[in-house]
C-alpha positions in Angstrom: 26.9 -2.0 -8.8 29.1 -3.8 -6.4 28.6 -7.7 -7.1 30.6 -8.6 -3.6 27.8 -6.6 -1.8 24.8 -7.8 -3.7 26.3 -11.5 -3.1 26.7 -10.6 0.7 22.9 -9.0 1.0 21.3 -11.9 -0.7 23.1 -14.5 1.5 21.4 -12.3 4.3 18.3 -12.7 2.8 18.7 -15.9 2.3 19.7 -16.5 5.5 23.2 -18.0 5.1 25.5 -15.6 6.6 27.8 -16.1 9.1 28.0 -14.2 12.4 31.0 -12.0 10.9 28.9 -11.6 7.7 26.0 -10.7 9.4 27.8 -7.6 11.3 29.2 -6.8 8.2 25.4 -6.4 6.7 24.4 -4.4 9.9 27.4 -1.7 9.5 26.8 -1.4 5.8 23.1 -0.9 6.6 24.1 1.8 9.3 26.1 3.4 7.0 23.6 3.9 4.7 25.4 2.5 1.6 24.7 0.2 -1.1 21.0 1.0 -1.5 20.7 0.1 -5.1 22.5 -3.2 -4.0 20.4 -3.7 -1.3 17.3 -2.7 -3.4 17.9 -5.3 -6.0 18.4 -8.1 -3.9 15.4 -7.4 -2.1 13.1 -7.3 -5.6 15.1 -10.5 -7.2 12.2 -12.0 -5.5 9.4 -10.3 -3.3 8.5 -13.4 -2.1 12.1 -13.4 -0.2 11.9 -13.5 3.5 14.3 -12.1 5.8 15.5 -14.9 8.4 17.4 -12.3 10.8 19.4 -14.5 12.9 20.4 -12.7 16.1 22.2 -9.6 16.3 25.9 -11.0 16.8 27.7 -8.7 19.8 26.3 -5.2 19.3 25.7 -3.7 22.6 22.5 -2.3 23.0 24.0 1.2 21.9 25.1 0.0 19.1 21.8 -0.8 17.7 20.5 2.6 19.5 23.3 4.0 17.1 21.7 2.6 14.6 18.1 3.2 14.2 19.1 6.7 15.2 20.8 6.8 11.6 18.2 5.1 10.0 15.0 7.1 11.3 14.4 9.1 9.3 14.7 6.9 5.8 11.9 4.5 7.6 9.6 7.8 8.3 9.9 8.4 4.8 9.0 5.0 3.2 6.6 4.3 5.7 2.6 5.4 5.6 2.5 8.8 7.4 -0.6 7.7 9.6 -0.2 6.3 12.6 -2.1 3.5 14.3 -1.6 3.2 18.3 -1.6 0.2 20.1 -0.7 -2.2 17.0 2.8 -2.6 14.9 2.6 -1.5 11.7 3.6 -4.4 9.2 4.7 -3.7 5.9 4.8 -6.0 3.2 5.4 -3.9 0.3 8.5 -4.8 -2.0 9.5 -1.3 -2.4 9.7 -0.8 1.2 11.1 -4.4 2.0 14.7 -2.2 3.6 12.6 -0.2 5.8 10.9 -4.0 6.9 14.2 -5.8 7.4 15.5 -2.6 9.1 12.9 -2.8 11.5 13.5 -6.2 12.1 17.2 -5.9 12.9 16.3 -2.8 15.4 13.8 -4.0 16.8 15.3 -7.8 17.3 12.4 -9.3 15.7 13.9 -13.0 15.1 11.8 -15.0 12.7 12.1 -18.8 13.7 13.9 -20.3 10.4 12.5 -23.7 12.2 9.1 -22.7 11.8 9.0 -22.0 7.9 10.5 -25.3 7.7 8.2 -26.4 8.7 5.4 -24.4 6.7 7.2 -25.1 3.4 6.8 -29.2 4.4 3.3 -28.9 4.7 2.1 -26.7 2.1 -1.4 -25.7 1.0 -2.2 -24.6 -2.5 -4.6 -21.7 -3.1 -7.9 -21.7 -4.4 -9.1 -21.7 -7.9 -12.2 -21.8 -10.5 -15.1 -23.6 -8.9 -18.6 -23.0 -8.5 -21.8 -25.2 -8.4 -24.9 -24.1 -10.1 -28.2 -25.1 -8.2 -31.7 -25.0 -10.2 -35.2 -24.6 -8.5 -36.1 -28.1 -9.2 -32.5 -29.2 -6.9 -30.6 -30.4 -10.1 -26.9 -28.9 -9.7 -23.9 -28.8 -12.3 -20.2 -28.3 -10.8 -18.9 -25.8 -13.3 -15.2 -26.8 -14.6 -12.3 -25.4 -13.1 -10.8 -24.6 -16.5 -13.1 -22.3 -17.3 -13.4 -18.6 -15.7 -17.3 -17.6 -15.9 -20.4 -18.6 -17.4 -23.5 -16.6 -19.0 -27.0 -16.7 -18.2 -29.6 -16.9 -20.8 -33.0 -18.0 -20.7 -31.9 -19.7 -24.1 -28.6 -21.5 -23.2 -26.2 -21.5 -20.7 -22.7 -21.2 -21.5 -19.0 -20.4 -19.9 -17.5 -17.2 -20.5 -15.8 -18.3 -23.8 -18.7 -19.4 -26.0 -18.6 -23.5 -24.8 -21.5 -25.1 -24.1 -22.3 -26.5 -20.6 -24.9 -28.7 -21.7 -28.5 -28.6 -22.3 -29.6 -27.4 -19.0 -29.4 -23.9 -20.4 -33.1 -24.5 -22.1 -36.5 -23.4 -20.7 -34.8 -21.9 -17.6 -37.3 -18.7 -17.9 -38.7 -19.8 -14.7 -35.7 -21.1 -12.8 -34.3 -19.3 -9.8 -30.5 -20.0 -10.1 -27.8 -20.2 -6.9 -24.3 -20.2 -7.9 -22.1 -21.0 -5.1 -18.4 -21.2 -4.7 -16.8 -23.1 -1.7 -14.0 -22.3 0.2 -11.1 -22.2 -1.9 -13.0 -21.1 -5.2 -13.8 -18.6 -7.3 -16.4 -17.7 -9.9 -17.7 -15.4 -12.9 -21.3 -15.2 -13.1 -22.8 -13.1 -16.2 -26.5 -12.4 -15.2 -28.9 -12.5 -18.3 -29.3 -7.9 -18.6 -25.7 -8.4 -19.2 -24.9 -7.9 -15.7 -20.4 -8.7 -14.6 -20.7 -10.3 -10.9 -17.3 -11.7 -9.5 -17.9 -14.4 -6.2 -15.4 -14.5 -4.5 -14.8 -17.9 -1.8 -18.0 -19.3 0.2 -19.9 -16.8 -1.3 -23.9 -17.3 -2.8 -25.7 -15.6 -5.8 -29.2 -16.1 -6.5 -30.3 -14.8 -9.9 -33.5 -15.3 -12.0 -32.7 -17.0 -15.2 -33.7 -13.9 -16.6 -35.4 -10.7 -16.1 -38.0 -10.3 -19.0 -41.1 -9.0 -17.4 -40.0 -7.8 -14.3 -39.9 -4.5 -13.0 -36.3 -4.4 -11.5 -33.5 -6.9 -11.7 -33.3 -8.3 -8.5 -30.9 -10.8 -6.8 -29.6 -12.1 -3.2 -25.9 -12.3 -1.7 -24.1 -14.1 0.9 -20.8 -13.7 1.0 -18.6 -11.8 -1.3 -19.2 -10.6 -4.7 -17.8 -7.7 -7.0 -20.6 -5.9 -9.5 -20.3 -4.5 -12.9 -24.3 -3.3 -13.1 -25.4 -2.9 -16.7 -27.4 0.0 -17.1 -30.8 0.2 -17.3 -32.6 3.5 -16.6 -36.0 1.9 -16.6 -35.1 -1.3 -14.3 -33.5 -0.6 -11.3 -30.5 -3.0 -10.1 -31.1 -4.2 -6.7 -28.9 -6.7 -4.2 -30.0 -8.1 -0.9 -27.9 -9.3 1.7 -28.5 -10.0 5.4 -28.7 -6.2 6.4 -29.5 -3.9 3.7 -30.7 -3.8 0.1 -28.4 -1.9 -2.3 -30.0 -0.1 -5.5 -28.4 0.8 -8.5 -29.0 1.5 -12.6 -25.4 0.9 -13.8 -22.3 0.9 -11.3 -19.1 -0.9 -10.0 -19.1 -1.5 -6.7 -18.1 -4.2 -3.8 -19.9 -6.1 -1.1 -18.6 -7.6 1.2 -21.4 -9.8 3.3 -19.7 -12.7 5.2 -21.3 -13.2 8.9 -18.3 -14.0 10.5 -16.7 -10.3 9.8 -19.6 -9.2 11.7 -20.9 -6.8 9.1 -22.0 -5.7 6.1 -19.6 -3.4 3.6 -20.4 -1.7 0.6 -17.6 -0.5 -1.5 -19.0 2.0 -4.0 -15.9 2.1 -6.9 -17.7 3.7 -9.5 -21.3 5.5 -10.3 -23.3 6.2 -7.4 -25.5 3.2 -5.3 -28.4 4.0 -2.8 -28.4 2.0 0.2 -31.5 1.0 2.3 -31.0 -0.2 6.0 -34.3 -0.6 7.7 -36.0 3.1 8.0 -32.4 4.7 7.1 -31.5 5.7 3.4 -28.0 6.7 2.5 -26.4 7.6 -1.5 -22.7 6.3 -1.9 -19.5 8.4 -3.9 -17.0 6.6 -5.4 -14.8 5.6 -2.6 -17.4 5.5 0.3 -18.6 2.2 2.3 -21.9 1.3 3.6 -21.4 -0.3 6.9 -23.9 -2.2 8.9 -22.8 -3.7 12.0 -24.7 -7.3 12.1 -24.5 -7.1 15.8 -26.1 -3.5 16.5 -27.0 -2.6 13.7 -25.4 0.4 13.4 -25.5 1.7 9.5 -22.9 4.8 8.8 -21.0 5.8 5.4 -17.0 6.2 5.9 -14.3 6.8 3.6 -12.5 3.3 2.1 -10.1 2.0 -0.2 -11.8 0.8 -3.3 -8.6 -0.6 -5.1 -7.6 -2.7 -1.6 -10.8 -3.9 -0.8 -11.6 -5.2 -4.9 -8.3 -6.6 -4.8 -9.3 -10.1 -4.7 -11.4 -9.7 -7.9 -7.8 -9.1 -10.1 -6.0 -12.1 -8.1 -4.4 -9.9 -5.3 -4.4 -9.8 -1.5 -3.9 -5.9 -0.9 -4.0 -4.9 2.7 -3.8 -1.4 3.6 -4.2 -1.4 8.1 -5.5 -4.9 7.7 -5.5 -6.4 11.3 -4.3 -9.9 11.7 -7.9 -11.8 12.4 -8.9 -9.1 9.4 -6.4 -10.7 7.1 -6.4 -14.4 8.8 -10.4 -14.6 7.7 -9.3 -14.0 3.8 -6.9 -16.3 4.0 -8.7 -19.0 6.0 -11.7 -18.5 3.1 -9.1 -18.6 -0.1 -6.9 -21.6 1.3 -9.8 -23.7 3.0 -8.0 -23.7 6.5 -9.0 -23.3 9.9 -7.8 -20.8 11.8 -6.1 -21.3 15.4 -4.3 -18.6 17.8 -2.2 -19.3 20.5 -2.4 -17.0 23.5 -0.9 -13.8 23.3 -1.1 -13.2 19.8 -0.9 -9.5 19.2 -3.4 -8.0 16.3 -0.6 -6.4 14.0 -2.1 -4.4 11.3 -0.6 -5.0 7.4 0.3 -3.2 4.6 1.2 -4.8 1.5 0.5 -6.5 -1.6 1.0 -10.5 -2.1 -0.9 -12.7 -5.0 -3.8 -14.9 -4.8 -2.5 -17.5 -6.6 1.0 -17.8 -4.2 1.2 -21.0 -2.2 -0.1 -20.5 1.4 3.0 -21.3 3.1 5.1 -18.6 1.0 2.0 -16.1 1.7 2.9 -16.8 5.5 6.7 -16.6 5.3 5.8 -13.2 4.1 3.4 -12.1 6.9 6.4 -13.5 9.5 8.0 -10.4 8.6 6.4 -9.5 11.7 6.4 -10.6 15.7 3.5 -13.1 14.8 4.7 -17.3 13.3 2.8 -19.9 11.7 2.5 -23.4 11.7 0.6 -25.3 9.5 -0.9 -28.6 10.6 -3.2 -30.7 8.2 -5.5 -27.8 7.0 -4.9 -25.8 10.7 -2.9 -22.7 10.6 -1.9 -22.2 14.2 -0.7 -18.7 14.9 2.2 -18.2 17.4 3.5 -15.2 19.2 
């Protein structure tokens, strides 16, 4: 491996080379060369952003030369579907080149200024908390060291065996809400046994248990990921704002937020049977329910369980996410409000980035694109 290379690629990336330097990046890159150089600085860090100053003298044949010899590597790291009308963002680390590629071609010029001045007012991301609410109003703020609790009629526990307190007694009556805020995240263990995952400003409500009844019933808003115990003689059934879903053991996503505008269920594993007013429809692993709140238009189409669940295992995946798409998870995880400037194109994403990353690296990230951020209080303004 050439060390003077890697040296001069990771000042690029790092945004300290010269103008000479800089040319010197751009005719190694049209050559072709160095790839393992280029490959490992890229993946040092994937959180590395590109800050492409401009493109020193090259005419504009000169940089026609170039993505001419570079084509046909971007057609192959790229996704092979298209998507008209919106740039095609990719995140990926393994695909980083064909990213920075398209951002010298294409004299995308991210605006060092601007993540600046992200870095100086940084947001952290969310975390463990939830707030249990009983029928009689009494509510416990579950601690933020702990990952989950378990329902029991009995007791009431976290995930790891310690106690929350006596509250957990006589609850066979009790209806139980567990909600997590903006910026939070929760574990709920339903008394049959029952795995949900909320994830932020999302609402479960659970019985305390389900001795007696004839199915296990419970209520979403928001967010929530479902390992169903199984349990051929109660049925498994959630309600949300458009549909009821019905199960006996499954994994499966739903994904109930009103401002997304509808309803998705994700079926991973098993099979689920959806109910939308008079309509009926049976989910295969890797189909979604989807209710339009507006219309109400109900149809099955093909997803992408492992993006979608994503959030559950402490990632962002996005896979043709458009921007407002993506800006609503982040808004929900970081606790910001989201404002756009006029002009804004809706880019779609693909990539991979973790939950627990600080919210101004997360955006340095997504400036790989013609889209800039500015973060002001708890306002994320987005810039052409």
């Amino acid at each position: 491996m050439n060390t003077q290379v890697l040296k001069l690629f990771t000042k690029y990336i790092d945004g300290q080379c010269t103008s000479t330097e800089l040319e010197e990046v751009l005719a190694i890159l049209k050559e072709g060369s160095y790839v393992s150089e280029w490959s490992k600085a890229i993946s040092e860090d994937e959180e590395h952003i590109i800050k492409n100053g401009k493109v020193g003298n090259l005419t504009p044949q000169e940089i026609d030369d170039l993505y001419n010899g570079i084509e046909s590597r971007l057609d192959r790291l790229s996704q092979t579907e298209t998507l008209p009308h919106k740039k095609r963002i990719s995140l990926w680390p393994r695909i980083s080149i064909a990213a920075a590629l398209i951002l010298i071609v294409g004299g995308l010029f991210l605006f060092y200024s601007h993540s600046r001045e992200v870095v100086k007012n940084n947001i952290m991301p969310g975390k463990n908390v939830a707030v249990l609410t009983f029928s009689n109003g009494k509510k416990i703020s579950l601690s933020d060291e702990k990952t989950g609790i378990v329902i029991d009629a009995s007791k009431l526990t976290y995930s790891d065996g310690t106690s929350i307190g006596q509250e957990g007694n006589h609850l066979t009556n009790e209806l139980i809400s567990a909600n997590t805020p903006r910026g939070g995240t929760y574990q709920v263990i339903l008394p049959d046994g029952t795995k949900v995952w909320l994830n932020a400003a999302s609402t479960l409500k659970f019985p305390a248990t389900f001795s007696g009844k004839t199915n296990r019933e419970v209520e979403l808003i928001g967010e929530a990921y479902f390992e169903v115990k199984k349990d051929k003689t109660r049925p498994f059934k959630v309600k949300t704002i458009q549909h009821e879903v019905e199960v006996l053991g499954t994994h499966f996503n739903i994904n109930a937020y009103a401002e997304d505008g509808a309803v998705k269920t994700t079926l991973l594993e098993g099979s689920v049977k959806l109910v939308h007013q008079r309509k009926t429809a049976f989910l295969k692993p890797g189909q979604q329910g989807f209710v339009n709140n507006a219309t109400a238009d109900f149809k099955v189409v093909e997803a992408d369980p492992v993006s979608i669940s994503a959030w559950k295992n402490g990632e962002f995946i996005f896979n043709g996410t458009d921007l407002r798409s993506l800006m609503r998870q982040l808004s929900r995880w970081y606790d910001v409000e989201i404002v756009y400037e006029p002009g804004v194109k809706d880019d779609v994403f693909f990539g991979k980035i973790k939950r627990n990353t600080d919210l101004s690296k997360v955006l340095k990230i997504l400036a790989l694109g013609d889209v800039h951020f500015k973060i002001e209080d708890r306002k994320i303004i987005v810039m052409k």
